[in-house]
PLY file of the C-alpha trace (Angstrom):
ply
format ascii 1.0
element vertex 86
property float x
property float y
property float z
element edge 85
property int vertex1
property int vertex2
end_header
-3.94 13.11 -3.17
-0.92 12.53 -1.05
0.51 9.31 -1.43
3.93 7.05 0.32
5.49 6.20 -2.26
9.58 5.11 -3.13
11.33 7.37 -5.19
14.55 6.23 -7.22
17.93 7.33 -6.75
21.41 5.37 -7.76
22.85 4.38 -10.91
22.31 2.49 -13.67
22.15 -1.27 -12.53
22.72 0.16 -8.64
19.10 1.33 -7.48
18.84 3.20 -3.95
14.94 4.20 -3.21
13.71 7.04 -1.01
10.59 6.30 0.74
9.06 9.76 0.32
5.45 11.63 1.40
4.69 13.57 -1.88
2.28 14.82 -3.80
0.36 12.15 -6.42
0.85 14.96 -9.35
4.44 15.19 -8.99
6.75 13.28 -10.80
8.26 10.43 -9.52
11.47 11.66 -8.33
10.44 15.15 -8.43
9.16 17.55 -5.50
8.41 15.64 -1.91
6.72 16.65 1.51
9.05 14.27 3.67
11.42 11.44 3.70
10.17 9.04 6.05
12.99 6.13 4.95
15.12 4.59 2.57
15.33 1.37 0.90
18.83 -0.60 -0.47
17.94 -3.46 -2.38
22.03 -4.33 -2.97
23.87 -3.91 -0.06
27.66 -3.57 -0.14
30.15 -5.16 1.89
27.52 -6.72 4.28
25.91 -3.74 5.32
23.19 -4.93 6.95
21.13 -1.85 7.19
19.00 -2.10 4.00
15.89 -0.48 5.11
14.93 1.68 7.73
11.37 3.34 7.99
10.31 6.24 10.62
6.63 3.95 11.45
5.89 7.14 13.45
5.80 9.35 10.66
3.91 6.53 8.39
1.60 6.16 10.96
0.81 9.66 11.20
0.80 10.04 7.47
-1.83 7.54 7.28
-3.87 8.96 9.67
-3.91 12.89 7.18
-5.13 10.52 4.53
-2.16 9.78 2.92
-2.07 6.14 0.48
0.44 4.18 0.39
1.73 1.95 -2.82
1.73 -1.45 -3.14
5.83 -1.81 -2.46
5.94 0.71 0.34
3.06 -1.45 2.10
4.90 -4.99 1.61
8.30 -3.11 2.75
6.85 -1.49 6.02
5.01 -4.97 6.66
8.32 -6.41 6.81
9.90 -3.86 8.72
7.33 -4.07 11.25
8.30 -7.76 11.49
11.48 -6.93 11.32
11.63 -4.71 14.60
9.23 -7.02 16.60
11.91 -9.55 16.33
14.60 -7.95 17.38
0 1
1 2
2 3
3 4
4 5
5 6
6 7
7 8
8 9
9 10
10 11
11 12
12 13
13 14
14 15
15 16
16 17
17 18
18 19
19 20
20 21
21 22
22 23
23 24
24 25
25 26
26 27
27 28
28 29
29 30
30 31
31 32
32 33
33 34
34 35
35 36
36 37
37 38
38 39
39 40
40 41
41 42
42 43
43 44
44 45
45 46
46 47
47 48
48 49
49 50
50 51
51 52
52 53
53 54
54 55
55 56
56 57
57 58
58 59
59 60
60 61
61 62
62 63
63 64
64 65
65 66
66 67
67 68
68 69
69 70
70 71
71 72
72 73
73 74
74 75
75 76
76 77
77 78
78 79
79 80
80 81
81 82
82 83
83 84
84 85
């Protein structure tokens, strides 16, 4: 099954995701199909680009059958409110 899921990058205590397209059997931060976005939960020095999705390639993702998890749902929920506001 191919599912959207985040997959961890950073340091200890400093967390950076990768919202990745991969393969349910794989490990976590192990082989991926596609990065479709990332996720910052600590920004530095204001940045205020913390999360950016491709909805295109979600979309399309979603439409092959992928699943998505419950973070990367609740994260491109508020990206899609994000983007309708600006």
């Amino acid at each position: 099954m191919v599912k959207i899921r985040l997959s961890r990058y950073g340091t200890k205590k400093r967390p950076f995701y990768k919202m990745v397209v991969a393969d349910s059997r794989f490990a976590r931060n192990g082989r991926f199909i596609e990065k479709i976005g990332y996720f910052n939960p600590i920004t530095q020095g204001g940045k205020s680009s913390q999360l950016k999705i491709d909805l295109k390639r979600v979309e399309y993702w979603i439409n092959q059958g992928a699943q998505m998890s419950d973070k990367t749902k609740k994260l491109v929920q508020l990206f899609n409110k994000k983007e309708n506001i600006l």
